[in-house]
C-alpha positions as CSV (number, residue, x, y, z in Angstrom):
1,X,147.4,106.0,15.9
2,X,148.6,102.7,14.9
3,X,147.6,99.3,17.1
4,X,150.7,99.0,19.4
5,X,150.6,102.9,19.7
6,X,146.9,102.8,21.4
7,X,147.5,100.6,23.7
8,X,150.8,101.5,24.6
9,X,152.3,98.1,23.9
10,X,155.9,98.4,22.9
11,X,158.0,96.2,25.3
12,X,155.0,96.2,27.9
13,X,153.4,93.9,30.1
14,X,149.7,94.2,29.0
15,X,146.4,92.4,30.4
16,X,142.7,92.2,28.6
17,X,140.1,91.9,30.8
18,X,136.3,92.2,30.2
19,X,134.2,90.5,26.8
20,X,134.2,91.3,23.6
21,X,137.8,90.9,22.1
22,X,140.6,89.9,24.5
23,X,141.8,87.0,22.6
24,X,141.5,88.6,19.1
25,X,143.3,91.9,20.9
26,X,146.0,89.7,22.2
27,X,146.5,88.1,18.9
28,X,146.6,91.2,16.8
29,X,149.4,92.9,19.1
30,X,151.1,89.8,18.7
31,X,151.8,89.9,15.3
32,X,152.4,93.7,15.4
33,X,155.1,93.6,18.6
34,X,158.3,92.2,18.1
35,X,159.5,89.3,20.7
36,X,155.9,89.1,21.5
37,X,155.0,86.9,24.6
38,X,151.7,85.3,24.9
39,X,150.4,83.9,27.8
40,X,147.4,83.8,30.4
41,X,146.8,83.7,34.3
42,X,142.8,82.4,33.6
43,X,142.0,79.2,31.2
44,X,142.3,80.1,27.5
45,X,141.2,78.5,24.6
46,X,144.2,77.1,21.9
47,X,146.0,79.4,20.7
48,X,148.5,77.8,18.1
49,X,147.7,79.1,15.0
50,X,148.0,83.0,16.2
51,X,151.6,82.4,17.4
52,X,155.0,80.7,16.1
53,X,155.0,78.3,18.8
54,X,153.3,77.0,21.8
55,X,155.7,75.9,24.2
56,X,153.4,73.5,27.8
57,X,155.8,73.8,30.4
58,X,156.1,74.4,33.9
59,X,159.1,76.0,33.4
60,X,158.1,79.3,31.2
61,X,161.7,80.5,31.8
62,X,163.9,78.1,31.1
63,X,161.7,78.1,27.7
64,X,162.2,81.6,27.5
65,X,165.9,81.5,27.6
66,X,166.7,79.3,25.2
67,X,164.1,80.7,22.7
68,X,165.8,81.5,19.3
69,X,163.8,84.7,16.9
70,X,161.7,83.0,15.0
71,X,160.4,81.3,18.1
72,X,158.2,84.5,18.6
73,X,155.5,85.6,19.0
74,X,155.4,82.9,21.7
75,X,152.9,81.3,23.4
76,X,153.7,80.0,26.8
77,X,151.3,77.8,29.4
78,X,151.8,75.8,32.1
79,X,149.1,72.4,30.7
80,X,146.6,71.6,28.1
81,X,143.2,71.3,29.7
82,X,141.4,69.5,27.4
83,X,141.2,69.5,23.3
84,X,139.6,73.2,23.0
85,X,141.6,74.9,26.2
86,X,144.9,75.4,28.1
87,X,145.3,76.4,32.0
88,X,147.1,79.7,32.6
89,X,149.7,80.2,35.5
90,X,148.9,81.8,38.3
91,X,149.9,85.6,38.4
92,X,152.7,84.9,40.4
93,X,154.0,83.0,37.1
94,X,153.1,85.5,35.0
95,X,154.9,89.1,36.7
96,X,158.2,85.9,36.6
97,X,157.7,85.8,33.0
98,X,157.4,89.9,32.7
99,X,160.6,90.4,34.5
100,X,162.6,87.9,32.6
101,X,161.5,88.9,29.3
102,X,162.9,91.9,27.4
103,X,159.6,92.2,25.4
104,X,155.7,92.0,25.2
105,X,153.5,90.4,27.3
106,X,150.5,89.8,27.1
107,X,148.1,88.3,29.2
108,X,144.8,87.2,28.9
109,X,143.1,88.2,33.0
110,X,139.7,86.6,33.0
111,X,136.8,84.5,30.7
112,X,133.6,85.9,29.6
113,X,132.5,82.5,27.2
114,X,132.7,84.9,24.0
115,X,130.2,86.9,25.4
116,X,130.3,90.7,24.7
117,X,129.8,92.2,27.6
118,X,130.5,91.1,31.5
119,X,131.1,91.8,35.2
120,X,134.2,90.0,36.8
121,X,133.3,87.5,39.9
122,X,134.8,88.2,43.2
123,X,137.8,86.3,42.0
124,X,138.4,87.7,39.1
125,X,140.2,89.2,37.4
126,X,143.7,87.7,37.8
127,X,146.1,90.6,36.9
128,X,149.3,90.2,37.3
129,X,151.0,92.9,39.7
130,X,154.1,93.9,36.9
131,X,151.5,94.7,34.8
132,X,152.0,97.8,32.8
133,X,148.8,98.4,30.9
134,X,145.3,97.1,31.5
135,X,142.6,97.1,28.7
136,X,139.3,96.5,29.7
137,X,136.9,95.5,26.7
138,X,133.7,95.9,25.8
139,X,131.7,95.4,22.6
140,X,129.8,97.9,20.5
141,X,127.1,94.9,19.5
142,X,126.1,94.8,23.6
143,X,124.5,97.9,23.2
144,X,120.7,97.4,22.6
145,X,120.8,94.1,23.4
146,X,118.6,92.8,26.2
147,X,121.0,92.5,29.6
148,X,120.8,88.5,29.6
149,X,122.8,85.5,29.2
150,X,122.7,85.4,25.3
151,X,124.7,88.6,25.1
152,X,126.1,89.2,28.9
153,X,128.4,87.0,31.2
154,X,127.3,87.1,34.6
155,X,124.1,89.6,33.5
156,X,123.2,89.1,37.5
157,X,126.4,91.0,38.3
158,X,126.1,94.3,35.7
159,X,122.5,94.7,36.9
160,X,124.0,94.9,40.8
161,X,127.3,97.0,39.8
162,X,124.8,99.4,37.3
163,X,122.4,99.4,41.0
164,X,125.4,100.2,43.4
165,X,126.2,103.5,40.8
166,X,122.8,104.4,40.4
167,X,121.2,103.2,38.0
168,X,117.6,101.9,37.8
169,X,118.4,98.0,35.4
170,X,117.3,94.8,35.8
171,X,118.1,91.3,34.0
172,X,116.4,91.9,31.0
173,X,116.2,95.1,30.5
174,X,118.2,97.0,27.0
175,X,121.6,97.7,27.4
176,X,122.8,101.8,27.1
177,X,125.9,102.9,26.4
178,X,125.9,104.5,30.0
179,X,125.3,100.7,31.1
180,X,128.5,99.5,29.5
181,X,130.4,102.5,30.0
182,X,129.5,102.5,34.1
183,X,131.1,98.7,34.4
184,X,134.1,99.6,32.3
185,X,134.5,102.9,34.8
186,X,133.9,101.0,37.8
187,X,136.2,99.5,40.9
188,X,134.3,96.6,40.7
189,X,134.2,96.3,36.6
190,X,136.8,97.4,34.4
191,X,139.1,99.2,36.8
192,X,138.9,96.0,39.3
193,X,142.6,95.1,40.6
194,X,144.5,97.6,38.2
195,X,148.4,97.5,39.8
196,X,149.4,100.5,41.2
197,X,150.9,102.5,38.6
198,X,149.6,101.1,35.6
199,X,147.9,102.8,32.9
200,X,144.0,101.9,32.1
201,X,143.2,102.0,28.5
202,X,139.5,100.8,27.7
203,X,138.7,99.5,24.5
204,X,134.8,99.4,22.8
205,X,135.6,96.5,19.9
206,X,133.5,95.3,17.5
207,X,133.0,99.2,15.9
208,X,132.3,97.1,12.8
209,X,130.0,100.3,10.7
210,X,129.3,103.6,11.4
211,X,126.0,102.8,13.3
212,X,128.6,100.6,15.7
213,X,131.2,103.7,16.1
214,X,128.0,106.2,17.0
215,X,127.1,103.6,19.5
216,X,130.9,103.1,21.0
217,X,131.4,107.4,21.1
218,X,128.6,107.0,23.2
219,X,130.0,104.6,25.7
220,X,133.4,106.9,25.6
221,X,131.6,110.1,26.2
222,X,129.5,108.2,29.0
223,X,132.8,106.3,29.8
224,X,134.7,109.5,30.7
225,X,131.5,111.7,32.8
226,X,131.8,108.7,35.2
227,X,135.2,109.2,35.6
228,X,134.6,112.7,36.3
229,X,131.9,112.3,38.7
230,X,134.2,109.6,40.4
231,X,137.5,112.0,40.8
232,X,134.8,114.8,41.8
233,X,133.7,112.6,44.5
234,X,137.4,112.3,46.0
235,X,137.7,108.9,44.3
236,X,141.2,107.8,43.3
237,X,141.3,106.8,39.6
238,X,144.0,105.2,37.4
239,X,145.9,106.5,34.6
240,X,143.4,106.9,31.6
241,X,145.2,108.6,29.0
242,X,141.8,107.3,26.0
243,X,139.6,105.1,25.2
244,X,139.7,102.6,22.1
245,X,137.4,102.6,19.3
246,X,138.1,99.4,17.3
247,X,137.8,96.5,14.7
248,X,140.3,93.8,16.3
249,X,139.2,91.1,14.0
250,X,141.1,93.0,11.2
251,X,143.2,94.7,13.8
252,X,142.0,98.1,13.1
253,X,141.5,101.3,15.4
254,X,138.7,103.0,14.5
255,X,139.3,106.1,16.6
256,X,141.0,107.1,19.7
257,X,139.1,109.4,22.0
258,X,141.2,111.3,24.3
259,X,140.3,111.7,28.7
């Protein structure tokens, strides 16, 4: 299965949420997709050189409109922030751009400070409501890794997620692939604020070896009992067709392991 095939991207509205990847995702379906949008409804960091063109406008649509082919992949923002970052629009802005474009989207939903692993805050994260897919991301190098803020944004907020599931970790302690794979299968982790009717496909990046791919079947195998034990509980559960094994910074999936 081929990039665009894993994550369901052909002509879809798609956010990345979590740490470990979401630019370097976006940026690799970009250059796969064609009449690829890229955009963001958090703060992101300049993108430039992983598009055609950067267009800062406060009119995304009107850019949008008079776009000619070799204009894409494009990136549109509302401002530049400083010299290292742009804002995002709001996610109002962003389901605007989804239905006036007749391609890709892609939108980058929250920050983690290229950490590899995260919680979202209580405002976060920002997904747009015409969104289509969701991929929440986690990285293979978390795992074994002490649960602090070298590794881990927000390391507070995993250990309080892992304690409402069940599970006895503190700040500090090693990360398990049960660990990561409990915050990606969680309503207050990787399945916060999915749209109705949009499909959830998670995504363990950095499977860089074949120690790193033992370590992310690990998360998926965990990934999926919690899903399980969620629906077996009366829980109501997005659309999880698999879960992503891959090497984004050379665009590669590793695997794909099927619900």
């Amino acid at each position: 299965m081929n990039l665009v095939e894993a994550f369901r991207a052909e002509d879809a509205a798609v956010a990345v949420v979590g740490a470990g990847g979401k630019k370097t995702t976006m940026y690799a379906l970009a250059d796969r997709l064609d009449r690829a949008v890229v955009t963001a409804a958090v703060r992101i960091p300049i993108f430039d050189q992983h598009v055609a063109r950067v267009a800062v406008t406060e009119s995304p649509l009107d850019e949008l409109a008079a776009a000619d082919p070799g204009d894409f992949p494009l990136g549109l923002v509302p401002e530049r922030e400083s010299e290292e970052r742009y804002y995002g629009y709001d996610a109002t802005g962003v389901d605007d751009i989804v239905a006036a474009h007749d391609g890709p989207v892609l939108i980058k939903s929250d920050g983690a400070r290229m950490r590899d692993f995260k919680a979202p805050k209580d405002t976060e994260p920002q997904i747009p409501s015409k969104t289509d897919v969701v991929v929440p991301i986690a990285s293979a190098h978390a795992v074994g890794e002490p649960l602090d803020e070298a590794m881990v944004h927000r390391p507070e907020l995993v250990a309080q997620l892992a304690a409402d599931a069940g599970l006895d970790v503190a700040v500090g302690d090693e990360i398990t692939p049960e660990l990561v794979a409990t915050v990606l299968a969680s309503d207050d982790g990787g399945l916060k604020r999915v749209p109705e009717g949009a499909t959830v496909i998670p995504l363990v990046n950095k499977v860089d070896d074949a120690d790193d791919e033992s370590v992310a079947r690990a998360v998926a195998d965990a990934f999926f009992d919690r899903l399980d034990e969620r629906r077996d509980a009366g829980a109501e559960v997005p659309e999880v067709p698999h879960l992503v094994l891959g090497h984004l910074a050379a665009g590669d999936v590793v695997d794909v392991v099927e619900a």
